[in-house]
ROMARKE-228433 format. One record per residue (C-alpha): chain; x, y, z; residue in three letters. Coordinates in Angstrom, 1 decimal. Example, Ala and Ser with C-alpha at 12.3 -4.5 7.8 and 13.67 -1.06 7.14 Angstrom:
REM ROMARKE-228433
<mol=A x=12.3 y=-4.5 z=7.8 type=ala>
<mol=A x=13.7 y=-1.1 z=7.1 type=ser>
REM end
This chain:
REM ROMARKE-228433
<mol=A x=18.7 y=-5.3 z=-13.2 type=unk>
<mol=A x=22.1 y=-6.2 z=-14.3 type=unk>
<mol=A x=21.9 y=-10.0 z=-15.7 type=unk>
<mol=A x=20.1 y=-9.6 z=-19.3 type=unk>
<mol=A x=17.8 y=-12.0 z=-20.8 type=unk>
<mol=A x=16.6 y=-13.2 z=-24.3 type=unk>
<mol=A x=13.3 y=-13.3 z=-25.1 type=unk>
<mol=A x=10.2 y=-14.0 z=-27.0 type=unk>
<mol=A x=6.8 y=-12.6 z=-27.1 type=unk>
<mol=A x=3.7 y=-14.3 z=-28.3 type=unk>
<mol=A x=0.6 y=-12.3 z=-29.7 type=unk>
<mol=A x=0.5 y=-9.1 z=-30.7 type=unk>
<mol=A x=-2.4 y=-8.0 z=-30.1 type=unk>
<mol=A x=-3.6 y=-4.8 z=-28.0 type=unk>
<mol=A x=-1.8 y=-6.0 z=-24.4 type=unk>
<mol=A x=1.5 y=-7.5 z=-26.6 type=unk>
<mol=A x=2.0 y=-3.8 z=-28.0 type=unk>
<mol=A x=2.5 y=-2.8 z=-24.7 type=unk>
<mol=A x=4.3 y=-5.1 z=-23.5 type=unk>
<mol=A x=6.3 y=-4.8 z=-26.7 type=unk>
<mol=A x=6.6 y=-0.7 z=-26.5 type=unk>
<mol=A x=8.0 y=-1.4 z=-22.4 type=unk>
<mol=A x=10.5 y=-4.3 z=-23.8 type=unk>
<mol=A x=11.9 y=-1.9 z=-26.4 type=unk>
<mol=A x=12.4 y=1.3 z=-24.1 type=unk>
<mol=A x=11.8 y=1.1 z=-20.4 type=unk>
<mol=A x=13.0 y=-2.4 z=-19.3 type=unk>
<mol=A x=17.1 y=-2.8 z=-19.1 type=unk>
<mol=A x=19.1 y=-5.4 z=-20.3 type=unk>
<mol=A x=16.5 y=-7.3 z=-22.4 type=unk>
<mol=A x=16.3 y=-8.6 z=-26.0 type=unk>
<mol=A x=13.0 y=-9.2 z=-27.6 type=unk>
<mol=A x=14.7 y=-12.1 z=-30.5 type=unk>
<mol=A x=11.5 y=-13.5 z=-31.9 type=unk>
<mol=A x=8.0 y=-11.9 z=-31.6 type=unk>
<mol=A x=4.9 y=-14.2 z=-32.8 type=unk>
<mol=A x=1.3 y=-14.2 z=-33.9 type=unk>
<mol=A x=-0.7 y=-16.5 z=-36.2 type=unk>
<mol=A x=-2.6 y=-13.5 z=-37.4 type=unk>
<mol=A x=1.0 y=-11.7 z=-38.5 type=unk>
<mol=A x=-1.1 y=-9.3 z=-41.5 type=unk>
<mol=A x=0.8 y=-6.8 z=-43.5 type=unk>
<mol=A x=-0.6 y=-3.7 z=-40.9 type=unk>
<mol=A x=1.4 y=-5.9 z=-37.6 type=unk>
<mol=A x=4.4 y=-6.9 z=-39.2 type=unk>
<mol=A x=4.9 y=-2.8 z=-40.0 type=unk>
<mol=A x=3.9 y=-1.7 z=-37.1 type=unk>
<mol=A x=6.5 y=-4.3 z=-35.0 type=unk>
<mol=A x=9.0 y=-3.8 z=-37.8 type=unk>
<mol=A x=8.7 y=0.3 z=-37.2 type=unk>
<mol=A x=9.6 y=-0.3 z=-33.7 type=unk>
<mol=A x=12.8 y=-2.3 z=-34.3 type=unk>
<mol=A x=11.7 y=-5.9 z=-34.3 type=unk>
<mol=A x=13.1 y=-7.5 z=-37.1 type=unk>
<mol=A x=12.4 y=-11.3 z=-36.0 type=unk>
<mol=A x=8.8 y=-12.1 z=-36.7 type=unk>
<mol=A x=6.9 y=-15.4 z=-37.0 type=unk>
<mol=A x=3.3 y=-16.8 z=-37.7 type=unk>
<mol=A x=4.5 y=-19.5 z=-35.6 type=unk>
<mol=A x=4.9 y=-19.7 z=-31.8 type=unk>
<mol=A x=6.5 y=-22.7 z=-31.6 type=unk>
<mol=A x=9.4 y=-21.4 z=-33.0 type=unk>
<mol=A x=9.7 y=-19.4 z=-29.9 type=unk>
<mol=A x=9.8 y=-22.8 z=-27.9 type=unk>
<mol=A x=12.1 y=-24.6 z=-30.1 type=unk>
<mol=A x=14.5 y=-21.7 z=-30.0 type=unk>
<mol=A x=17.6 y=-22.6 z=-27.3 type=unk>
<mol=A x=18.5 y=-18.8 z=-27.1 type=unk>
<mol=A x=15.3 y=-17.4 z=-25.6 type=unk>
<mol=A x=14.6 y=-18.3 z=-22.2 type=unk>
<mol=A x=11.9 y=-16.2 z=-21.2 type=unk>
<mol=A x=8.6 y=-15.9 z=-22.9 type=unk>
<mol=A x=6.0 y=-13.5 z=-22.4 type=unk>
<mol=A x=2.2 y=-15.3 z=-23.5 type=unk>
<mol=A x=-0.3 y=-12.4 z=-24.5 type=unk>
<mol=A x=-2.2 y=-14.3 z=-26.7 type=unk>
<mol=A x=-6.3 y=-15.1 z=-26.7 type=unk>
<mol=A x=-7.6 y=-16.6 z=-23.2 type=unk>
<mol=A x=-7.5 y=-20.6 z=-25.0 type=unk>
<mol=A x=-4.3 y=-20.6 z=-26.2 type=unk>
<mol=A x=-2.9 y=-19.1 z=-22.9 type=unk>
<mol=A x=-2.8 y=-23.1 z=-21.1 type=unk>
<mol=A x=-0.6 y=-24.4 z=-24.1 type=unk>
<mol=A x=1.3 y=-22.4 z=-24.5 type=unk>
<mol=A x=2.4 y=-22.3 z=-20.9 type=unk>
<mol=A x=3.0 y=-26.2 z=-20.9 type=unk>
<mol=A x=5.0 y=-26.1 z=-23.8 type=unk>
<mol=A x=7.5 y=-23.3 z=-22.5 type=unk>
<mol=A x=7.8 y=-25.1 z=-19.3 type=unk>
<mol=A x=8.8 y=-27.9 z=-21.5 type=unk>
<mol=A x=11.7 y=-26.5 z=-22.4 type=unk>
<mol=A x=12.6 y=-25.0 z=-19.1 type=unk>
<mol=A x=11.7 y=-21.3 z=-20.4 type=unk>
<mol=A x=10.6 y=-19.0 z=-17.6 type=unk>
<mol=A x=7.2 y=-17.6 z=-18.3 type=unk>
<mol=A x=4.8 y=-14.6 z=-17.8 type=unk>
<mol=A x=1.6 y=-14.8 z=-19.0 type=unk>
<mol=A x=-1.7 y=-12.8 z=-19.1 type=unk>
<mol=A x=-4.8 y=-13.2 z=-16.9 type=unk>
<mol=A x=-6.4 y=-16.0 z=-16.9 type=unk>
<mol=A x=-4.4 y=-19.0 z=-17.5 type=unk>
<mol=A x=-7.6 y=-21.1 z=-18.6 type=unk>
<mol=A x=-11.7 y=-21.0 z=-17.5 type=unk>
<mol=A x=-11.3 y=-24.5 z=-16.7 type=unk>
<mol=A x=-10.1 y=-25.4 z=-13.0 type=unk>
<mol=A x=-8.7 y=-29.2 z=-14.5 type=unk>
<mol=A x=-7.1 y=-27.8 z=-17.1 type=unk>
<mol=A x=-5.5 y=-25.0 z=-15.3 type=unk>
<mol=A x=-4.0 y=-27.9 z=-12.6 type=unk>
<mol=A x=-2.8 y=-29.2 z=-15.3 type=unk>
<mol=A x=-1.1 y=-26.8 z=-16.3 type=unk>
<mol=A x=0.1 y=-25.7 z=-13.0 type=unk>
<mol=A x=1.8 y=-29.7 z=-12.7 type=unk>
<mol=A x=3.6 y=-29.5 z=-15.0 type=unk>
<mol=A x=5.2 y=-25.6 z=-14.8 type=unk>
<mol=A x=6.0 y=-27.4 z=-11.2 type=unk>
<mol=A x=7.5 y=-30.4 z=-12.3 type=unk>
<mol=A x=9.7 y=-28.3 z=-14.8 type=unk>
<mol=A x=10.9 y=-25.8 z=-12.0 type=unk>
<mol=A x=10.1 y=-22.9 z=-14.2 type=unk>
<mol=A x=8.7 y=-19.9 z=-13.1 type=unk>
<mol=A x=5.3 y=-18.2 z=-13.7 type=unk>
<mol=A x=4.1 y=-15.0 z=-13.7 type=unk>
<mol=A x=0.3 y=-14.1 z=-14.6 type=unk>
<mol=A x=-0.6 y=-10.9 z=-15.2 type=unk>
<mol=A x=-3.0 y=-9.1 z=-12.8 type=unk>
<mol=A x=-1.1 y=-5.6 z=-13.4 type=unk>
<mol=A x=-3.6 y=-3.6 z=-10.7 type=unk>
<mol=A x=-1.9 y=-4.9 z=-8.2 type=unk>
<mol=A x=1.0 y=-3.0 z=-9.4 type=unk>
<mol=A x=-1.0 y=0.5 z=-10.0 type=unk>
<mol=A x=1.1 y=3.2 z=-7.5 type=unk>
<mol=A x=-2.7 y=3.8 z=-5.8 type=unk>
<mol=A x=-3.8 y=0.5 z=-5.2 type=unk>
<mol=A x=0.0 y=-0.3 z=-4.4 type=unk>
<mol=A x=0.1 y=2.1 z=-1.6 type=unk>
<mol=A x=-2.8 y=0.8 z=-0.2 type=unk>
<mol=A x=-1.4 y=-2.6 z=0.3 type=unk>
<mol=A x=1.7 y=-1.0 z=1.3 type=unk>
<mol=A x=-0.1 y=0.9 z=4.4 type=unk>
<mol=A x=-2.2 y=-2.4 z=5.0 type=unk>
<mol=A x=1.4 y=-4.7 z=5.4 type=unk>
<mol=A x=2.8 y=-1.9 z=7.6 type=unk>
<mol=A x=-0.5 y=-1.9 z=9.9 type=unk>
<mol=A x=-1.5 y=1.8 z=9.4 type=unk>
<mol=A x=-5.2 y=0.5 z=9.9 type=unk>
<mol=A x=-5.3 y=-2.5 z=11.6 type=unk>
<mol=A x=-6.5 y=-5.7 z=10.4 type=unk>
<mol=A x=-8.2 y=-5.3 z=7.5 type=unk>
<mol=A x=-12.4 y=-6.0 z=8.0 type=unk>
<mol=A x=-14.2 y=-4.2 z=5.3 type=unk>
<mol=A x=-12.6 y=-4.2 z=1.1 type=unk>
<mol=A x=-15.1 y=-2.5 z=-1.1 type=unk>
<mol=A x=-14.2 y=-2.5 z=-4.4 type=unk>
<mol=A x=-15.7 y=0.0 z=-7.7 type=unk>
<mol=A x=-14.8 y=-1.2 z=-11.0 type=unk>
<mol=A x=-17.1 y=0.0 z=-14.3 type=unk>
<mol=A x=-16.3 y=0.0 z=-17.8 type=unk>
<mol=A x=-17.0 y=3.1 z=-20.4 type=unk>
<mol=A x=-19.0 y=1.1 z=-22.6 type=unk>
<mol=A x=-19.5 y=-2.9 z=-23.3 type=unk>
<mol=A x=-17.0 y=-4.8 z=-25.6 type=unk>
<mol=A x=-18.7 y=-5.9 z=-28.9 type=unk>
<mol=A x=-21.3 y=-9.0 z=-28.6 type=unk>
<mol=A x=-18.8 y=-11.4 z=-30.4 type=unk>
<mol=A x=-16.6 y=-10.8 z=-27.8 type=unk>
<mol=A x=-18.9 y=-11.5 z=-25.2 type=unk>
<mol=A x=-19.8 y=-14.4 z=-26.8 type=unk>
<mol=A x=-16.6 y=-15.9 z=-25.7 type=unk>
<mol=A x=-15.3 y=-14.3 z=-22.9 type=unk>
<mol=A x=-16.2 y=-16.6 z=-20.4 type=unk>
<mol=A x=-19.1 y=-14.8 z=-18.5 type=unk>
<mol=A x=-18.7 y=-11.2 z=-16.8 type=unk>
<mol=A x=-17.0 y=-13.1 z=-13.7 type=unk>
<mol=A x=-14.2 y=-14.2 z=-15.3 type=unk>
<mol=A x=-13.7 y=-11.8 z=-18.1 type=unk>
<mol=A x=-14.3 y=-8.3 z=-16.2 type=unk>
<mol=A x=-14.8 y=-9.4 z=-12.2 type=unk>
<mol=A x=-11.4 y=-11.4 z=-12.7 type=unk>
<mol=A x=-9.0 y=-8.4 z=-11.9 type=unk>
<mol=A x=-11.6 y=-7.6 z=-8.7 type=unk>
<mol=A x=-11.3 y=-11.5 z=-7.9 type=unk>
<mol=A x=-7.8 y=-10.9 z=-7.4 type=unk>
<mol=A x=-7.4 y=-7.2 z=-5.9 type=unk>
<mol=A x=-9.8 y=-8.3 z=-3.1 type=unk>
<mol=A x=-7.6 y=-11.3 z=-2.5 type=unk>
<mol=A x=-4.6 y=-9.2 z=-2.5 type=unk>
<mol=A x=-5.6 y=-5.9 z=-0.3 type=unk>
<mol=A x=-7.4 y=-8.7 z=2.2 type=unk>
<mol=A x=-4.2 y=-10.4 z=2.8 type=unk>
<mol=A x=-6.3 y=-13.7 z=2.6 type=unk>
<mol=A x=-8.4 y=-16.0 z=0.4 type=unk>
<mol=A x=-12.1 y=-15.7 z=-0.6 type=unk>
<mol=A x=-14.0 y=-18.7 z=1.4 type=unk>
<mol=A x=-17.5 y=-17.7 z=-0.2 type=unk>
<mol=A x=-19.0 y=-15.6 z=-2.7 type=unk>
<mol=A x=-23.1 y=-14.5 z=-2.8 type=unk>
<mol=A x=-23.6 y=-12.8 z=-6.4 type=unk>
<mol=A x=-26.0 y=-11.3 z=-8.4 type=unk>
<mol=A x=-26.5 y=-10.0 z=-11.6 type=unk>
<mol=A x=-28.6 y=-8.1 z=-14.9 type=unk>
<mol=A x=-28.8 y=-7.2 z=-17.8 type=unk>
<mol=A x=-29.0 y=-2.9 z=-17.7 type=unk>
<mol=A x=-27.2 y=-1.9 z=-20.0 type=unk>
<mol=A x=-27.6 y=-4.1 z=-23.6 type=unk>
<mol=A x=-30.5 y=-6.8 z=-23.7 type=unk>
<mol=A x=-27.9 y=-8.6 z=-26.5 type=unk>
<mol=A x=-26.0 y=-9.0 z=-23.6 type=unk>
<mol=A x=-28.3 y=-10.9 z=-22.6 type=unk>
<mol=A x=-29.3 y=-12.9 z=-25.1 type=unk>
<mol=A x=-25.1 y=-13.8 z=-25.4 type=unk>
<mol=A x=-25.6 y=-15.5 z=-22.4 type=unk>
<mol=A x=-23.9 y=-13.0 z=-20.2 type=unk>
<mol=A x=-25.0 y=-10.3 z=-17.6 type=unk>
<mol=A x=-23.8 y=-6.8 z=-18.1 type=unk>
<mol=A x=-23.8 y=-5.2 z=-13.8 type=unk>
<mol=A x=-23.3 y=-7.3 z=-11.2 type=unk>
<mol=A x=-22.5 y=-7.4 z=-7.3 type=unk>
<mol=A x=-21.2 y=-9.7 z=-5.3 type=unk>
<mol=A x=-20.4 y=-10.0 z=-1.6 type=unk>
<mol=A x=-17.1 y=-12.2 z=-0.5 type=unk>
<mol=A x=-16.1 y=-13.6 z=3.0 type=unk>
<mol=A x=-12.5 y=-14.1 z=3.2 type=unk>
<mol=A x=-10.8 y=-16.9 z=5.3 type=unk>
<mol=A x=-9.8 y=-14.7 z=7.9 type=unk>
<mol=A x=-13.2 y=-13.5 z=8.7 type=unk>
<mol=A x=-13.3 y=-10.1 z=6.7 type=unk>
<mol=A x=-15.5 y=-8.9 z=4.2 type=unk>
<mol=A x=-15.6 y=-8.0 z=0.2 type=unk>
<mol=A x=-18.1 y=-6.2 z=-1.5 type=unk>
<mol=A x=-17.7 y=-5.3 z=-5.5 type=unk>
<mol=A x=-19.6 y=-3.6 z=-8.2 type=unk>
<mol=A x=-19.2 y=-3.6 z=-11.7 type=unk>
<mol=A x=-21.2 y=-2.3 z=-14.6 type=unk>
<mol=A x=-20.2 y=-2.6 z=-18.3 type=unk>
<mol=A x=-20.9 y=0.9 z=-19.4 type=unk>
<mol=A x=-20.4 y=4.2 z=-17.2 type=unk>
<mol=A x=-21.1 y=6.9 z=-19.4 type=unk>
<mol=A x=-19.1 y=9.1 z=-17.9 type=unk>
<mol=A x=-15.4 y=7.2 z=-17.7 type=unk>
<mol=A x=-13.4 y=4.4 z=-16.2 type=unk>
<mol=A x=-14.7 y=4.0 z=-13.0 type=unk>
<mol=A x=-11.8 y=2.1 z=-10.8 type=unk>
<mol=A x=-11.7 y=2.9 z=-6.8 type=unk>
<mol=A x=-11.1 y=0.8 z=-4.1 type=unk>
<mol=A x=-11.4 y=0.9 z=-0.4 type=unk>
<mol=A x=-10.3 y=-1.1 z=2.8 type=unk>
<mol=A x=-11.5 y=-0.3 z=6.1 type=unk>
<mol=A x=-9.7 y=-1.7 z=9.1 type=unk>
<mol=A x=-9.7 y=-1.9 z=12.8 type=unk>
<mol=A x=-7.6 y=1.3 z=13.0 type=unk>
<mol=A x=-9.1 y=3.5 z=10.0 type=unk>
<mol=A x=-9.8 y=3.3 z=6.5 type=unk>
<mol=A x=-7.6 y=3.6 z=3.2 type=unk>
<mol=A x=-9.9 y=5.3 z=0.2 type=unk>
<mol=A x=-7.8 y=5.1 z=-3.9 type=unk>
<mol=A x=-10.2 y=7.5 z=-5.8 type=unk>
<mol=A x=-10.1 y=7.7 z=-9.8 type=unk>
<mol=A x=-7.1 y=10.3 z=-10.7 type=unk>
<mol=A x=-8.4 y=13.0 z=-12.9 type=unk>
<mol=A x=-6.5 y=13.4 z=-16.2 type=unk>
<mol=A x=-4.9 y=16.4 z=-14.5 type=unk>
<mol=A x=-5.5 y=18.1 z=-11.0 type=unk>
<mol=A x=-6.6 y=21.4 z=-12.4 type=unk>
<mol=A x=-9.8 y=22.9 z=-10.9 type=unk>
<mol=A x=-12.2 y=24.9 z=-12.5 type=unk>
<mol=A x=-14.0 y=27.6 z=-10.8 type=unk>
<mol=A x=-16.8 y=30.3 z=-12.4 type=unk>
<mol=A x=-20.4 y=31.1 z=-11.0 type=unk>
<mol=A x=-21.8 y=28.1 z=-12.2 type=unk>
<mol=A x=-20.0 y=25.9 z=-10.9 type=unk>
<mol=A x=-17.0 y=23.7 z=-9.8 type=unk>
<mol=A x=-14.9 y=21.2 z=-11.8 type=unk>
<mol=A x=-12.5 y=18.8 z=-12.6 type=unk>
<mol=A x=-11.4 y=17.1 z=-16.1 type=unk>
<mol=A x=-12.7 y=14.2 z=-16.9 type=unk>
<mol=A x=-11.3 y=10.3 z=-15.1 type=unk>
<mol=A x=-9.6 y=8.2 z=-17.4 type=unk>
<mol=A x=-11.3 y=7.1 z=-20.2 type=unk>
<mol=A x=-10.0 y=3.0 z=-20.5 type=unk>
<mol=A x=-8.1 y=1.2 z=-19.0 type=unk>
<mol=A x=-4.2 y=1.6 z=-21.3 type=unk>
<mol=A x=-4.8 y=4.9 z=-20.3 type=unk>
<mol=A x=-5.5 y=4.0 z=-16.6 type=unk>
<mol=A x=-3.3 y=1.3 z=-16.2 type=unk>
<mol=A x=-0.5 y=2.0 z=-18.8 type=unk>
<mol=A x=2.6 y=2.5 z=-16.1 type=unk>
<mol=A x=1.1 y=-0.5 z=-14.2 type=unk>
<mol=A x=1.9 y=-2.7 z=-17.1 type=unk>
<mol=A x=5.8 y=-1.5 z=-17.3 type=unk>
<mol=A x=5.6 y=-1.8 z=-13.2 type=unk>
<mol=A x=4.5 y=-5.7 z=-13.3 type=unk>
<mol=A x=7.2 y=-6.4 z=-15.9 type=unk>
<mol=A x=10.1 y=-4.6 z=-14.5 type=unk>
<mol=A x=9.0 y=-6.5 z=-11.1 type=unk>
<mol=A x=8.9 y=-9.9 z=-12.8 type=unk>
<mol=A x=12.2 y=-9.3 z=-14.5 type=unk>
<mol=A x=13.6 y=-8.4 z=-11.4 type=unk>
<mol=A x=12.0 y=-11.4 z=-10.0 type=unk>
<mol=A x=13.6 y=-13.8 z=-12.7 type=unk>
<mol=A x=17.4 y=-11.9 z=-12.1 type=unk>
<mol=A x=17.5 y=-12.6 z=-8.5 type=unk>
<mol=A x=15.7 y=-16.7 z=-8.6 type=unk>
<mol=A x=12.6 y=-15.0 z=-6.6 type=unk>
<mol=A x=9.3 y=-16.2 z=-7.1 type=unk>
<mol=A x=7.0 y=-14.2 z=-8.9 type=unk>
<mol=A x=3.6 y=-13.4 z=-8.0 type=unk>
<mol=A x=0.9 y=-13.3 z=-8.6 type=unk>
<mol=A x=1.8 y=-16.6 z=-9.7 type=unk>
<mol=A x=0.1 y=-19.8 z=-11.0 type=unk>
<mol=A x=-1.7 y=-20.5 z=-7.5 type=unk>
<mol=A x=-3.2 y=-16.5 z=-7.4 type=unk>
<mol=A x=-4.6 y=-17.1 z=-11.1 type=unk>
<mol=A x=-6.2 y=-20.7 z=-10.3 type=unk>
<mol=A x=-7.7 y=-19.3 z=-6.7 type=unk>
<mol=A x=-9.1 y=-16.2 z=-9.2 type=unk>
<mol=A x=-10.9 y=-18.7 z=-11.5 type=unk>
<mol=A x=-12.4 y=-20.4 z=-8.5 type=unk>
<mol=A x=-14.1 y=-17.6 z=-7.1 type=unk>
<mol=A x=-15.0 y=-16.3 z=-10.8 type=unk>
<mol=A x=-16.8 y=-19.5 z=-11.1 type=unk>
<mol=A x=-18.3 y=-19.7 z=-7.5 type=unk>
<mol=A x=-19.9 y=-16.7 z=-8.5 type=unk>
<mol=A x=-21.2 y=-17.8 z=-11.8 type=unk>
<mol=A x=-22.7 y=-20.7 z=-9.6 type=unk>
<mol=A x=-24.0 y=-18.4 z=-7.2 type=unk>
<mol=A x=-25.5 y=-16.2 z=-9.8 type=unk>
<mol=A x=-27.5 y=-19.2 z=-11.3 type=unk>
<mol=A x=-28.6 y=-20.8 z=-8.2 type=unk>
<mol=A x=-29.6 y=-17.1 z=-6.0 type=unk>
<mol=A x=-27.6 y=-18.4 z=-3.0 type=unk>
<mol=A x=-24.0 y=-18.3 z=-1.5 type=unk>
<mol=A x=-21.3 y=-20.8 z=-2.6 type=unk>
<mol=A x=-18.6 y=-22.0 z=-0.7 type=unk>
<mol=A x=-15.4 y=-22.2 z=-2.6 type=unk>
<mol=A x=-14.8 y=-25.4 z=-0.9 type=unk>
<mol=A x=-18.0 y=-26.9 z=-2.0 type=unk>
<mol=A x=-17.1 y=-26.5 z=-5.8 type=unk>
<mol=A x=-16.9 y=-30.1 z=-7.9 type=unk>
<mol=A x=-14.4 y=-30.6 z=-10.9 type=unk>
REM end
């Protein structure tokens, strides 16, 4: 990437410092100006000041109003994530933004209006698209090593449940946790989800439960061009982060299993073993998250249109919520049958 841009960051928080650490020393030709958070405590401002970022603000719209910066990067809570994409496009800023870009489908087309009507960019973050396994897969899939695609099955389980505040807020295990699945079915299928049969429980925490939420779930998806889905998730696998997907296809099959931490193999008369998978996902995902940037940057230096883009996030939400309704009323939902 030759052309260099200017830009500001806004929240801080546990995605931002990656984003943050990849802006500093693996993407070219970029300058973080102006990095923002309304929580901006003693511990964040060291800890972004120890990494070389001197401009810091409690306020994000300084990030807007400044006519230098003309990318911003949103890694801020879920409800602020709508705003604050509005008020970039605004200003004609080019934007990436983390999943989702609102739980509500009006607000969201809103929001997706105006980014138009601004001819701004958009970017939202679904980085497990660009993880080098699940990559490959849609690689081999475009190139027609199997086929057409009939069959995705997708594994995706968490070490252990976030806290109960958390859950409290998230929006429901579809479109908190099931939201990156959503969109890795969508994207290895080559085509959109036309309905969604889910089902839930509560297996893990019965405060889960009485949150409002369900803590392992399945679901079964027919895409538009007749294939299949089928994913599983569980809040808690005791024993890592469990994140494997398959397609099968009219020519053969195309299996990404968990990678080990390393590839040694352990061998005595008891037994036969490996290290342990991953343990979360920044350590799963962490060269996925430098990928999707470096792509989008790339994107932004040569006019080409980002993606997953506004379109992939609001099609995400749909089928998170088909599957909420589908959950509630023990029956299939047709995306096409969903009222706003």
């Amino acid at each position: 990437m030759d052309k260099s841009f200017t830009v500001g960051l806004i929240g801080i928080g546990r995605i931002g410092k990656i984003h943050i650490e990849n802006l500093l020393h693996r993407i070219p030709n970029v300058n973080l100006k102006l990095a923002a958070d309304i929580k901006l405590d003693e511990d964040l401002k060291k800890w972004v000041k120890e990494r070389g970022v001197t401009n810091l603000t409690d306020d994000p719209y300084e990030i807007f109003n400044d006519p230098e910066i003309e990318i911003v990067l949103i890694c801020s809570p879920t409800d602020t994530h709508a705003n604050f994409i509005q008020e970039a496009a605004k200003v004609k800023k080019q934007i990436f933004c983390e999943k989702p870009i609102d739980i509500e489908v009006n607000r969201i087309k809103k929001t997706l209006k105006i980014v138009e009507e601004n001819g701004v960019k958009l970017m939202i973050g679904f980085n497990r698209r660009f993880d080098r396994n699940f990559k490959r897969i849609h690689e081999l899939i475009v190139s027609g090593e199997i086929g057409t695609p009939q069959i995705v099955k997708i594994t995706s389980r968490d070490p252990s449940p976030p806290p109960i505040d958390y859950i409290k807020v998230s929006g429901g295990i579809f479109l908190d946790m099931t939201i990156h699945d959503w969109d890795m079915a969508r994207f290895q299928c080559h085509s959109d989800v036309e309905e969604v049969y889910a089902t839930g429980a509560v297996l893990v925490d019965p405060k889960i439960g009485e949150a409002g939420d369900i803590d392992t779930a399945a679901a079964i998806l027919k895409f538009k061009n007749g294939a299949l889905g089928i994913i599983d998730n569980t809040r808690q696998a005791v024993y890592g982060y469990d994140q494997r997907v398959e397609v099968f296809g009219s020519k053969g099959c195309l299996i990404a299993d968990n990678e080990a931490t390393n590839t040694v193999r352990i061998y005595n008369a008891e037994c036969t073993s490996v290290d342990k998978i991953p343990s979360f996902f920044m350590e799963r995902y962490m060269n996925s998250y430098y990928s999707e940037l470096k792509y989008f940057f790339d994107c932004i230096a040569k006019n080409g249109d980002p993606k997953p883009n506004g379109e992939d996030g609001l099609k995400n939400v749909l089928v998170a919520l088909a599957a909420q309704k589908s959950l509630e009323e023990n029956r299939p939902i047709k995306i096409a049958d969903l009222k706003f």
